[in-house]
C-alpha positions as CSV (number, residue, x, y, z in Angstrom):
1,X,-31.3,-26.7,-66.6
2,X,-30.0,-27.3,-70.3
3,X,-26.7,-28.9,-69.0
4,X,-28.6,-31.1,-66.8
5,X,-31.8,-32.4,-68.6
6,X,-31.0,-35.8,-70.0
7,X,-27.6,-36.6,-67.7
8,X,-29.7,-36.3,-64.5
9,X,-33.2,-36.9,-62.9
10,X,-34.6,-33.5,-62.8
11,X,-37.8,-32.9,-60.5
12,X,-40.1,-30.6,-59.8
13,X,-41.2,-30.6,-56.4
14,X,-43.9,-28.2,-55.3
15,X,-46.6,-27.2,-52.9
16,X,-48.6,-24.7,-55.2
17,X,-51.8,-24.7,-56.3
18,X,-52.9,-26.2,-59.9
19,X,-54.0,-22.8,-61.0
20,X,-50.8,-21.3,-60.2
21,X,-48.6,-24.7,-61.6
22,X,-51.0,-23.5,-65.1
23,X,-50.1,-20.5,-64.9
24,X,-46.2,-20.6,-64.4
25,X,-46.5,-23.5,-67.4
26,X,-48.4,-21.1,-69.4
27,X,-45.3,-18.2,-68.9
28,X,-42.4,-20.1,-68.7
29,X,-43.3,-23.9,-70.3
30,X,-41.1,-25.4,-67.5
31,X,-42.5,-28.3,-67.6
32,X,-40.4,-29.8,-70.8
33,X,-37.7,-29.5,-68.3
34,X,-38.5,-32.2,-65.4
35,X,-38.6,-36.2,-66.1
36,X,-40.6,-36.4,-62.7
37,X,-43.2,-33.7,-61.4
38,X,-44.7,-34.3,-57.4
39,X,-47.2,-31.5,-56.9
40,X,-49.4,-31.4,-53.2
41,X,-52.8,-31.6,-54.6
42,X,-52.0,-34.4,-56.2
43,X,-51.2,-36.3,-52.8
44,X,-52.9,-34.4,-50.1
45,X,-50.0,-33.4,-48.7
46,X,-47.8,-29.8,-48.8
47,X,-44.3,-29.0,-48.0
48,X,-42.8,-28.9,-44.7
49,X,-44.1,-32.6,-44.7
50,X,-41.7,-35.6,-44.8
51,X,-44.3,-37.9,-46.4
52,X,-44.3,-35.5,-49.4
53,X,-40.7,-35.3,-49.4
54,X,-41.0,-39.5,-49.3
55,X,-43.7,-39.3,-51.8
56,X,-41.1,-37.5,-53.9
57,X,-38.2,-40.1,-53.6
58,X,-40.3,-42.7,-54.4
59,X,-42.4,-41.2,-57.5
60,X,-38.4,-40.5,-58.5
61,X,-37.5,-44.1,-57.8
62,X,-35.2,-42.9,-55.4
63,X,-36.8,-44.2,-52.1
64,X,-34.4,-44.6,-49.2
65,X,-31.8,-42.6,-51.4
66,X,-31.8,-39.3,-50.2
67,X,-28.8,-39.1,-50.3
68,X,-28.8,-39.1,-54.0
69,X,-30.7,-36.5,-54.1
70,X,-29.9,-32.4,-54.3
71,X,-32.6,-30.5,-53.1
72,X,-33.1,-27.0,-53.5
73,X,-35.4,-24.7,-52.1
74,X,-35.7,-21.0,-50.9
75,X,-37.2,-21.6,-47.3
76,X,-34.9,-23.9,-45.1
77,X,-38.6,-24.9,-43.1
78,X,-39.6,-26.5,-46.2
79,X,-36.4,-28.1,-46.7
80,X,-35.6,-29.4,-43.1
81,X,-38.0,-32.4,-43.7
82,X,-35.9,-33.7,-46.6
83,X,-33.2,-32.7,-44.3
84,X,-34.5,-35.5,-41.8
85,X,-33.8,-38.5,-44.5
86,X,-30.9,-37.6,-45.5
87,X,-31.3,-35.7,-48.6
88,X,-28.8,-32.7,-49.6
89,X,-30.1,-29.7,-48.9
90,X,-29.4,-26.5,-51.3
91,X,-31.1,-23.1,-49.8
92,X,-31.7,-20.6,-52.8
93,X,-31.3,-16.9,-52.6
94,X,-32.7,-15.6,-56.2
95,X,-29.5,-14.3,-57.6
96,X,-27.0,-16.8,-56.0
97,X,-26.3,-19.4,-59.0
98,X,-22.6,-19.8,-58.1
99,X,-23.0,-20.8,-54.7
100,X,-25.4,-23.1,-56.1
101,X,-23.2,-24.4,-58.8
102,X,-20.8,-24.5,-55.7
103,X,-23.1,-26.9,-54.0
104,X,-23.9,-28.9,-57.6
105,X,-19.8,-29.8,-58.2
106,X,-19.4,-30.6,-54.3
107,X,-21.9,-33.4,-54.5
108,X,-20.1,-34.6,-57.5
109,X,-22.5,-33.5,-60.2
110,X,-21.1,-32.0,-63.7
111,X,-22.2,-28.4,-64.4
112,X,-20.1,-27.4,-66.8
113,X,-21.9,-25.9,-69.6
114,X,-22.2,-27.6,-72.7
């Protein structure tokens, strides 16, 4: 995240719970990392649902730029949504940073480390 943060829009984009969002803050202070942060309870809405993903783009001032837009997540059902307006979809298996790197320069984005 270090070589990104500042040279790209970074966003969290989750479905958990606000106890559980404390709780991963409280271990890992990801928060510092994302410019934008979409959670469900703020909006009523969970993933798979293509009005969150649209809530998404447009709290990133990205709406009707999916396409701009890398999306990684570790369940293609919560993905396919995002998938359905045209956003580039990145499934994650925990270990498998290359192939995600892969993905990252294919799309045209600069991961060299810095």
């Amino acid at each position: 995240m270090l070589e990104l943060k500042g040279r790209y829009k970074l966003i969290a984009f989750s479905g958990n719970i606000p106890s559980r969002i404390q709780y991963l803050e409280n271990k890992y202070s990801f928060k510092k990392w994302f410019d934008v942060e979409v959670y469900s309870f703020d909006y009523g809405e969970t993933k798979p649902s293509k009005k969150f993903v649209e809530v998404m783009l447009e709290k990133a001032g990205l709406k009707g730029e999916g396409n701009k837009v890398l999306y990684v997540d570790d369940k293609e059902k919560d993905a396919a949504p995002a998938r359905e307006l045209g956003v580039n979809i990145f499934i994650y298996e925990r270990g498998n940073v290359s192939e995600l790197r892969k993905k990252m320069r294919e799309l045209g984005v600069d991961v060299q480390i810095k």
